[in-house]
C-alpha positions in Angstrom: -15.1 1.8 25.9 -11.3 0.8 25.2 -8.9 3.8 26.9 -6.7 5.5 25.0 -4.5 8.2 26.7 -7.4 7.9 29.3 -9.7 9.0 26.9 -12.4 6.8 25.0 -12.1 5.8 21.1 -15.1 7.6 18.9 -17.3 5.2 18.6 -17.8 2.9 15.4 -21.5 4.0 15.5 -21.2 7.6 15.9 -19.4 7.9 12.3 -21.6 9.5 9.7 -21.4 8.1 6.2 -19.1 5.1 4.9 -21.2 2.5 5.2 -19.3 0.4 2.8 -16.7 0.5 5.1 -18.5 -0.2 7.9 -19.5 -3.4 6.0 -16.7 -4.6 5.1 -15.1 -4.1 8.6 -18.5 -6.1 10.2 -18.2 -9.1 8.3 -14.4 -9.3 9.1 -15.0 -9.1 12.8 -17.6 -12.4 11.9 -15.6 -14.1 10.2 -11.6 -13.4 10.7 -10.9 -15.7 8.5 -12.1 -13.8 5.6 -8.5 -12.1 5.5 -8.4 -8.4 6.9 -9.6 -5.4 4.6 -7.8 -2.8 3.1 -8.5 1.1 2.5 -7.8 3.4 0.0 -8.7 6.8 0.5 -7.3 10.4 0.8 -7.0 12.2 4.2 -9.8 13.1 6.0 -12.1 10.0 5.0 -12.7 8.4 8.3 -9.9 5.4 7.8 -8.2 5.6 11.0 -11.2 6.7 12.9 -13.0 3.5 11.8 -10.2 1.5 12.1 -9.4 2.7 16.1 -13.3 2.0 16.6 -13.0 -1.6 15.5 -12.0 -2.9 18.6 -14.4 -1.5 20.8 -17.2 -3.4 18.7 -15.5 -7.5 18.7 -17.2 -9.5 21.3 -15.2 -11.0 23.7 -13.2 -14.2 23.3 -14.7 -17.0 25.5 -11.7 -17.7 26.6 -9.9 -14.1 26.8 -9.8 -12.0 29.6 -11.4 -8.7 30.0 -7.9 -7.1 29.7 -7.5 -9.1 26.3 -11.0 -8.4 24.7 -10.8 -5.2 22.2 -7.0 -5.0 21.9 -5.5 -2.7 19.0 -2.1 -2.5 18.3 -0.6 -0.1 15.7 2.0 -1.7 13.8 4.3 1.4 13.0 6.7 2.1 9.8 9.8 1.7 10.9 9.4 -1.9 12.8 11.8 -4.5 12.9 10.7 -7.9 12.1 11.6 -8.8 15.8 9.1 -6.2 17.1 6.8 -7.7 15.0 7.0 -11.5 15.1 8.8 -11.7 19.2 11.9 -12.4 19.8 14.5 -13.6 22.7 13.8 -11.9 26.2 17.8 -10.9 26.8 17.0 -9.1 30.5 16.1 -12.9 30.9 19.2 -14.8 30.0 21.1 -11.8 32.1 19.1 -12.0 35.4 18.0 -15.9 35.5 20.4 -17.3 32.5 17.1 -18.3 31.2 16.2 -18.2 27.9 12.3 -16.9 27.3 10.9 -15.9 24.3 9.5 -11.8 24.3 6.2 -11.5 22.5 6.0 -8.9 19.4 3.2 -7.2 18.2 1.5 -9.9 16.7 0.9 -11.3 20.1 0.0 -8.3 21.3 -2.5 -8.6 18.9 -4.5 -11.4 19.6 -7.9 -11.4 19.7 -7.8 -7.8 18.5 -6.9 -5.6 16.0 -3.7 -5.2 13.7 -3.6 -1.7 12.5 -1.0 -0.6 9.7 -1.5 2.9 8.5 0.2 3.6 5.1 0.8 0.1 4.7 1.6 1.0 1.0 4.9 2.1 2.4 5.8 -0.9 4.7 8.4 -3.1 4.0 7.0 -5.7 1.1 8.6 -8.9 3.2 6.9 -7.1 6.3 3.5 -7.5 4.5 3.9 -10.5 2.9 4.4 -11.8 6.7 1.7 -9.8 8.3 -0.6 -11.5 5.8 0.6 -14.5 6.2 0.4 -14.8 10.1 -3.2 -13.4 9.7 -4.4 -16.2 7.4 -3.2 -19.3 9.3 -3.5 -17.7 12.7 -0.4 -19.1 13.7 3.2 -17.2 13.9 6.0 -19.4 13.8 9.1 -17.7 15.3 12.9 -19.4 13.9 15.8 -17.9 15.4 18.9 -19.1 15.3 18.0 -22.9 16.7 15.5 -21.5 18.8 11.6 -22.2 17.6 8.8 -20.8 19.6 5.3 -21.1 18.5 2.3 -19.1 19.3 -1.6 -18.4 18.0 -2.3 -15.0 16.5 -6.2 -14.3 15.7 -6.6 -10.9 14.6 -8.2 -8.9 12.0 -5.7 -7.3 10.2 -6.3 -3.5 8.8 -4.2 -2.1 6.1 -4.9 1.7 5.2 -2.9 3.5 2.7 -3.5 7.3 0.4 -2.9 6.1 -2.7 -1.4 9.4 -3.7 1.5 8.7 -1.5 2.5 5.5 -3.9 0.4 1.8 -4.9 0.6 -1.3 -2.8 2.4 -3.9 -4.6 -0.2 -5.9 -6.9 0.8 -9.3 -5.4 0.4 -7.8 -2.1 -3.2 -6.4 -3.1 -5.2 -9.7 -3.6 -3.6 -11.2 -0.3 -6.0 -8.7 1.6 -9.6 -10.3 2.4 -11.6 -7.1 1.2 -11.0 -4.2 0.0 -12.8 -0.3 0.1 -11.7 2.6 -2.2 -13.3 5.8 0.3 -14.4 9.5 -0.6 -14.3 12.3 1.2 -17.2 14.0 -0.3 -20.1 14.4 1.7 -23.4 15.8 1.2 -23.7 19.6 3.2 -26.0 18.1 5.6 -23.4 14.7 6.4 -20.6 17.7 7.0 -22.9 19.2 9.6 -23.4 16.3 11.3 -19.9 15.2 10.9 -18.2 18.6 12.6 -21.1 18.6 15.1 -20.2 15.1 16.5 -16.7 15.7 16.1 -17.4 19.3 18.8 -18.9 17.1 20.6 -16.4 14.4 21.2 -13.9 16.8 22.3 -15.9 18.6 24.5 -16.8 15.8 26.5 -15.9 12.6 25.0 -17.2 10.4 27.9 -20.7 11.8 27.9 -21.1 11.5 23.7 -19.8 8.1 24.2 -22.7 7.0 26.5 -25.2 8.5 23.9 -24.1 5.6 21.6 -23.3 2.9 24.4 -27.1 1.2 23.3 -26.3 1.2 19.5 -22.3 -0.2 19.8 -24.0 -2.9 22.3 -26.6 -3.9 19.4 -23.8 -4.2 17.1 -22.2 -5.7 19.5 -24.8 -8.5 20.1 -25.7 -8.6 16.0 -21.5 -9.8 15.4 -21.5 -12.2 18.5 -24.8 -14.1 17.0 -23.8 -14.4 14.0 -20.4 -15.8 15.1 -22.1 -19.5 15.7 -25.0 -19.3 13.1 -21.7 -18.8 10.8 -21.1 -22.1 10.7 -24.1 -23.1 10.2 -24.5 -21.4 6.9 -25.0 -23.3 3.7 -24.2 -22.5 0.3 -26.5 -24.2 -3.1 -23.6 -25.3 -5.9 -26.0 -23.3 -8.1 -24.4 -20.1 -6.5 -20.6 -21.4 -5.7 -20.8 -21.7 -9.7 -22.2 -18.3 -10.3 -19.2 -17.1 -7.5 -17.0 -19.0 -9.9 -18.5 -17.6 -13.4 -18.3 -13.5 -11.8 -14.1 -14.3 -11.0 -13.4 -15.4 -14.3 -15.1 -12.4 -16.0 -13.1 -10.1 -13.9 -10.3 -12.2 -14.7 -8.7 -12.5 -11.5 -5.4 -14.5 -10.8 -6.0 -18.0 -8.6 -8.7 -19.2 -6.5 -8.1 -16.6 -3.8 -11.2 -14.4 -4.8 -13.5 -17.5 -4.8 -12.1 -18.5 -1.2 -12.8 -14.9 0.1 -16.0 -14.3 -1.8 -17.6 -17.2 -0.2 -16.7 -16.2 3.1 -17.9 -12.6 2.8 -21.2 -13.7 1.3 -21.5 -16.7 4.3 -20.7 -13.5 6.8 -22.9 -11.4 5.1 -26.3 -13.8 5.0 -25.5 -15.0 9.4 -25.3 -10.9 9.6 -28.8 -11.0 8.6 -29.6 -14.0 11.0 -30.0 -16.6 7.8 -28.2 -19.8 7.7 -28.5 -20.1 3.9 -26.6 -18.2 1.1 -28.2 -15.8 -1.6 -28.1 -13.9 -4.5 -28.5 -10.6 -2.2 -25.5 -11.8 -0.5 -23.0 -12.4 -3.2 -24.4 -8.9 -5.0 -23.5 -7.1 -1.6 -19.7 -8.3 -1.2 -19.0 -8.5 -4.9 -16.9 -5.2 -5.0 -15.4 -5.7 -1.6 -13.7 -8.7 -3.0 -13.1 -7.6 -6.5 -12.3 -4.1 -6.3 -8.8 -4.4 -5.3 -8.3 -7.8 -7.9 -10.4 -7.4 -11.0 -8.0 -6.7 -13.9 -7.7 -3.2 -15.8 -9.0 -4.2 -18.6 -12.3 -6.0 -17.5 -13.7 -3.2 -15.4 -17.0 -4.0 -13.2 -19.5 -1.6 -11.4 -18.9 0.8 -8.9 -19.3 0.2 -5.5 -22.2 1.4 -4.1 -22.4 5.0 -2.9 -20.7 5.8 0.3 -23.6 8.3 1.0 -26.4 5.4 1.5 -26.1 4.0 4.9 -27.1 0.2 4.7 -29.2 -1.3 7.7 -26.6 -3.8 9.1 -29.4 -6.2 10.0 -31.0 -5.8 6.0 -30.3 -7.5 3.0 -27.4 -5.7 1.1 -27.7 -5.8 -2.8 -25.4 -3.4 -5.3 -27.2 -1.2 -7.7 -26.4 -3.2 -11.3 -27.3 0.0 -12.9 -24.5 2.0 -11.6 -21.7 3.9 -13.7 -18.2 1.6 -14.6 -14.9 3.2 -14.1 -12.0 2.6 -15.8 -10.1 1.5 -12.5 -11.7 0.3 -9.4 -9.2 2.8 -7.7 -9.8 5.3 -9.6 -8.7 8.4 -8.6 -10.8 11.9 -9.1 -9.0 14.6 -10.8 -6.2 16.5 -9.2 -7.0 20.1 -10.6 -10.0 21.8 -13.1 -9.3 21.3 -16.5 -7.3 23.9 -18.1 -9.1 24.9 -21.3 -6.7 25.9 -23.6 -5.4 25.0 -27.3 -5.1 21.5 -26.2 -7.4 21.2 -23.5 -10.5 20.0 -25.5 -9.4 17.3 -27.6 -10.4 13.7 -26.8 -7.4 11.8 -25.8 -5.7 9.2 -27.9 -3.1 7.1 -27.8 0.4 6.3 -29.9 2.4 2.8 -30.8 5.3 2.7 -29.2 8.2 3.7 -31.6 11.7 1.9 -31.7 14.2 5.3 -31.6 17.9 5.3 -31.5 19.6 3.9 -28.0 20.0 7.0 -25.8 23.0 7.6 -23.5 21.1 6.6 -20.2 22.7 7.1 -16.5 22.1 3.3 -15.1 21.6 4.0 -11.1 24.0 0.4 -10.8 26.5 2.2 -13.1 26.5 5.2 -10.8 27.1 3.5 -8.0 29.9 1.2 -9.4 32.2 4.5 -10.3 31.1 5.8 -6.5 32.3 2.5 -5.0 35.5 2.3 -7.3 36.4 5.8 -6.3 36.0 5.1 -2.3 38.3 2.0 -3.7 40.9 3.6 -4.8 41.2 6.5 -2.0 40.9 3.8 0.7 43.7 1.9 -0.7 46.5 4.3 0.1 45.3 3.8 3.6 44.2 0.3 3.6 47.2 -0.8 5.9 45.7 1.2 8.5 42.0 1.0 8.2 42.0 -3.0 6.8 43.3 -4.7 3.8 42.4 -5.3 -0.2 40.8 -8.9 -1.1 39.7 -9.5 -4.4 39.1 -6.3 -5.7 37.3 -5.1 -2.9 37.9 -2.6 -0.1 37.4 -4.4 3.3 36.8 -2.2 6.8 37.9 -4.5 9.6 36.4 -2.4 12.2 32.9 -4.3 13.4 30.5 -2.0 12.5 27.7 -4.5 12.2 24.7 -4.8 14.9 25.3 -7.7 17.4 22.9 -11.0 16.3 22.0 -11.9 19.9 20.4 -15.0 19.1 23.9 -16.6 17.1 25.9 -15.3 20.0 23.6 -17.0 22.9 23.5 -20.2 20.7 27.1 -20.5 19.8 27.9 -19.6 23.8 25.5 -22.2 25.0 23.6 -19.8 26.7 26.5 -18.4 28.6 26.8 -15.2 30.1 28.7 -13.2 29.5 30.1 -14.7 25.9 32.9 -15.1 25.0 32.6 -14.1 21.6 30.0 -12.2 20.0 28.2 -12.9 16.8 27.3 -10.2 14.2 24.1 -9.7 12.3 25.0 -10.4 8.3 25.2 -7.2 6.3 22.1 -6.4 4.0 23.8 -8.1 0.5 22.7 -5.7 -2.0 21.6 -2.1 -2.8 18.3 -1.5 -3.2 17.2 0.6 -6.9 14.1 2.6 -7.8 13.9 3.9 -11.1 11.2 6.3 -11.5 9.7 7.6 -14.7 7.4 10.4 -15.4 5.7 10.5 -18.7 4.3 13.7 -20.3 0.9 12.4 -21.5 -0.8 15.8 -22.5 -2.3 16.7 -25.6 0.5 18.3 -27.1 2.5 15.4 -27.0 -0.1 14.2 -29.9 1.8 15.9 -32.6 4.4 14.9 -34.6 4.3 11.6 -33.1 5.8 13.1 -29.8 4.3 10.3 -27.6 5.4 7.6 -29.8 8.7 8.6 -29.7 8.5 8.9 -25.7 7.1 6.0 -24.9 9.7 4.8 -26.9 12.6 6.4 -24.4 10.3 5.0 -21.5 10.7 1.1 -23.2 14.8 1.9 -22.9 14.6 2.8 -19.6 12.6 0.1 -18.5 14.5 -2.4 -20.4 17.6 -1.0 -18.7 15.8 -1.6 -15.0 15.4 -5.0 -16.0 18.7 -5.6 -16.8 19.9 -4.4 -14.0 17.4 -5.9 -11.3 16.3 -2.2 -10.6 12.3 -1.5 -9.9 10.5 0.6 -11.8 7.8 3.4 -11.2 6.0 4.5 -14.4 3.7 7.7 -13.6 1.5 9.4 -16.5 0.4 13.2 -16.1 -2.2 14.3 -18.9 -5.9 15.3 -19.3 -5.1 16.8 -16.4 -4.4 14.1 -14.0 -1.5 12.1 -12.5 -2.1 8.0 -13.2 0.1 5.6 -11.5 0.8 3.7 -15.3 2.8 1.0 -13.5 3.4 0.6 -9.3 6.8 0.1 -7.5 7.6 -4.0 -9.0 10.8 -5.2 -10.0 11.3 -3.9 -13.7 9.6 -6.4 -16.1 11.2 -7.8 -18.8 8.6 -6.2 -21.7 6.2 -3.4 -21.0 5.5 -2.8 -24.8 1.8 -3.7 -24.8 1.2 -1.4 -21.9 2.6 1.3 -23.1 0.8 0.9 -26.4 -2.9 1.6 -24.7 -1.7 4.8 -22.8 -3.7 8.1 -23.8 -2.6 11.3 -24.1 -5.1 14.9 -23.8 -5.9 17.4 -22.1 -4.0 19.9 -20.0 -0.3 19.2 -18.5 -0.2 18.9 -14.5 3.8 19.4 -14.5 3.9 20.4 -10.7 1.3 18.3 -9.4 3.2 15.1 -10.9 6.8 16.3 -9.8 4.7 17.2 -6.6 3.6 13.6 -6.0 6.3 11.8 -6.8 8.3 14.1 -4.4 6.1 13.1 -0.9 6.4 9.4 -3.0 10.1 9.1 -2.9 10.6 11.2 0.5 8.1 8.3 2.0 10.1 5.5 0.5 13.2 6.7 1.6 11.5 7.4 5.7 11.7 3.2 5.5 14.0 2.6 3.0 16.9 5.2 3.8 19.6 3.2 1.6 17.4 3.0 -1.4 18.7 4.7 -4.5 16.6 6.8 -6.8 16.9 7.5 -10.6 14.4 9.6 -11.9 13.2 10.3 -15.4 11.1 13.4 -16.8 9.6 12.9 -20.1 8.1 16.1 -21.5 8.0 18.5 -24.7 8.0 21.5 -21.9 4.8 23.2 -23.0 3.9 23.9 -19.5 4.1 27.4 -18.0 4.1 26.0 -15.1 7.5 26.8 -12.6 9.1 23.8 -10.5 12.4 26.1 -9.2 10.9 24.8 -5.9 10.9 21.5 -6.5 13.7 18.6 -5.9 13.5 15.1 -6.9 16.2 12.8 -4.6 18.9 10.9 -6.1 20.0 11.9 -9.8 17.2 13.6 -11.8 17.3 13.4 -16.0 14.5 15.6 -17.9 14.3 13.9 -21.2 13.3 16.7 -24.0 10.8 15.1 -26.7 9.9 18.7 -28.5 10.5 18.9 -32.4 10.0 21.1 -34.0 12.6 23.9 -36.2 12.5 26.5 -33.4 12.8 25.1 -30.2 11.4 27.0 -27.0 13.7 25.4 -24.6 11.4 25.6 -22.2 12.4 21.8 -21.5 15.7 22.7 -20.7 14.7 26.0 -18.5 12.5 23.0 -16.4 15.8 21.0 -16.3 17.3 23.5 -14.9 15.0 24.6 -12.3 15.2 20.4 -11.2 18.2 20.8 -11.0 18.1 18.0 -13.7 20.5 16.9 -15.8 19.3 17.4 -19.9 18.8 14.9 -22.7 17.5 16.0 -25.8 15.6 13.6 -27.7 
């Protein structure tokens, strides 16, 4: 068993339930090259439990070591691209004036595992180069002149609570598989589940030797099916029906069919067969499609997480299962409030043109912040620097050394005799975030035309200004991520057209989760500025005095009626939230 802290990882066979999981995270460790899986699921679903047991069930390398077999490396938040890709071994060039290049992470991680928990709140360019590494198996390291070049075969893990914000869309389909968990269990899986868990911690050795047989058969099934992989053969007849299920789910490129026939290749040497079948396709199709088939052209449900598939059995889906309206669907956040607008049916609005509202642009609030540092550095600007072109310039060197530019433009020489600096981040990064009241209430007198109205502004100002742009929707009862952290698109009309409003309004629990949303974006993002936007009629009783949005907060009031109840503006001011009356 692979130490940790001198203790042994739970073992990959001892977790009850989440067999789809399980599936998807055997047929990666087959075949690599099927692109690493991500999970969604809420706390307490088994992600990271799985995903620490991964390693301890990869055969070894022929070639590897028994110190590199079952490696897994945690990739963590706040890393820098340098502790991630490798970079220049400086105790080196100090003690030998040698230059040598100092493996990252991605070394580390060779023949291993890659593990990123809450990769929805990693850096996007960290992602986008994680995936890449993982696909070609190769990480190419530029810095400054210097080129180093090293393999890097590992199965990379992404987890993420989707309550705590969305992965990027483009970053979603460049994940191999994907898995939406549950935490619901039956009574008698919960037993189980704490009684293992007991267990473990009691004596975690001697549990681990009561599952040493079934982790080797697992062990022995994945290392078999290794070679017969490539033996595996796939009839046109089936690559075309791959072909015919992507373009009804109407995914974007050729990505899914890549990944689809590698899962279902996987899948049929898994059960020790060296040709490709319907069974197989059927039993990857949501892996692959979950986390790519479009909105609109919704497929069936994965199949239950409470069935536990026989990983040496055919896999096939049940075709007669229940379709959601989102493959990530989320369940609801609270019982339904029955009330005068809980039972109606939801419905949905046009988007209405209304008059141009006095919006606070976040670029236009920092401007007047950076004009006013201007203008009470200048009186001191003989002292501190000097005024070039209409901006305030600081001559102190604040700026991290850039190691690399300073060995290269030094030959190598120790010490330099000048330093280099690492460029200043060009830039400030803006989030505008918008929460739309999509209750029932909202229904009358055209309310939710008119806001989604204030919610095309607002996003047409984003785009404008190169901001990005959140969109969440609380109604019926729930909170629904309407559109996820992307740069602010240039028309949003047609979205907004299909959005529903009903049901109950779940004020705190959407200020709630876009609270830990921003206060996670700003752990790795600390310069980031926030705009946020409340659109509601205030028919919520419902108190949010506790409650506090960073950056600048606006509550957007969409009540009409002859007698206001202000309740919109007695919200406003518990936020703390500046007030706009529709």
């Amino acid at each position: 068993m692979r130490q940790f802290k001198d203790k042994p990882s739970y073992p990959f066979t001892a977790v009850v339930g989440q067999a789809y999981f399980k599936l998807a995270l055997t047929l990666t460790a087959i075949n690599p090259a099927i692109g690493g899986v991500l999970v969604s699921g809420p706390r307490g679903s088994a992600k990271s439990t799985l995903a620490r047991a991964l390693a301890d069930i990869l055969p070894a390398e022929p070639k590897a070591t028994e110190q590199d077999k079952g490696h897994f490396i945690t990739l963590p938040l706040g890393a820098s691209d340098e502790m991630v890709t490798g970079t220049l071994d400086l105790q080196q060039v100090l003690d030998k004036q040698k230059v040598e290049f100092k493996p990252g992470l991605l070394a580390k991680a060779h023949h291993g595992v890659l593990y990123v928990d809450e990769v929805n709140l990693l850096n996007d360019a960290l992602v986008d180069l994680l995936l890449d590494v993982a696909a070609s198996g190769i990480n190419n390291v530029e810095r400054d002149g210097i080129s180093h070049q090293h393999t890097a075969d590992f199965i990379l893990l992404g987890t993420m609570n989707p309550d705590e914000g969305e992965l990027r869309p483009q970053l979603h389909d460049r994940f191999g598989l994907a898995v939406d968990l549950s935490s619901q269990y039956t009574l008698s899986e919960r037993v189980d589940i704490v009684r293992r868990r007991e267990a473990f911690d009691q004596d975690a050795i001697h549990f681990c030797q009561q599952f040493e047989a079934e982790q080797q058969d697992l062990i022995d099934v994945i290392e078999a099916a290794r070679p017969l992989l490539e033996t595996v053969n796939c009839t046109d007849v089936l690559r075309l029906e791959i072909a015919r299920r992507c373009e009804a789910a109407n995914v974007d490129g050729l990505r899914a069919d890549i990944v689809w026939f590698r899962a279902a290749s996987a899948h049929a040497a898994l059960n020790k067969r060296n040709v490709v079948s319907v069974e197989d396709i059927d039993a990857v199709e949501e892996l692959v499609l979950a986390h790519r088939r479009k909105a609109s052209q919704s497929g069936q449900m994965p199949p239950s997480d409470q069935t536990n598939p026989d990983s040496n059995t055919d896999q096939s889906m049940d075709k007669k299962q229940s379709k959601p309206n989102s493959p990530f669907q989320r369940p609801p956040e609270s019982r339904r409030e029955q009330g005068q607008w809980g039972s109606m049916a939801p419905e949905t609005q046009v988007t209405d043109d209304i008059d141009e509202l006095p919006l606070t642009s976040i670029s236009d609030t920092l401007l007047k912040h950076s004009t006013a540092v201007f203008h009470s550095n200048l009186a001191s600007a003989k002292n501190k620097g000097r005024v070039s072109g209409g901006q305030y310039r600081n001559t102190e060197k604040s700026q991290a050394p850039n190691w690399f530019a300073t060995l290269a433009s030094n030959a190598g020489k120790w010490p330099p005799e000048k330093l280099a600096y690492q460029k200043q981040r060009s830039g400030q990064r803006m989030l505008t975030i918008v929460l739309l009241d999509t209750s029932a209430s909202t229904l009358g007198s055209q309310l939710l035309s008119k806001a989604k109205g204030a919610v095309l502004q607002i996003a047409n100002q984003a785009y404008l200004k190169r901001e990005q742009l959140t969109i969440l929707a609380f109604g019926n009862d729930i909170v629904d991520t309407i559109l996820p952290r992307v740069r602010a698109p240039k028309n949003i009309r047609a979205s907004l057209d299909q959005i529903k409003a009903g049901g109950g309004t779940p004020l705190v629990n959407a200020l709630k989760r876009a609270q830990v949303y921003l206060d996670n974006l700003l752990k790795i993002m600390p310069d980031l500025s926030i705009n946020s936007y409340l659109i509601t009629d205030g028919r919520s009783k419902q108190t949010v005095k506790d409650i506090r949005l960073p950056g600048e907060c606006t509550l957007i009031d969409i009540e009409s009626s002859a007698v206001k109840r202000g309740r919109a503006k007695q919200i406003a001011q518990q936020l703390g939230a500046s007030y706009l009356a529709l």
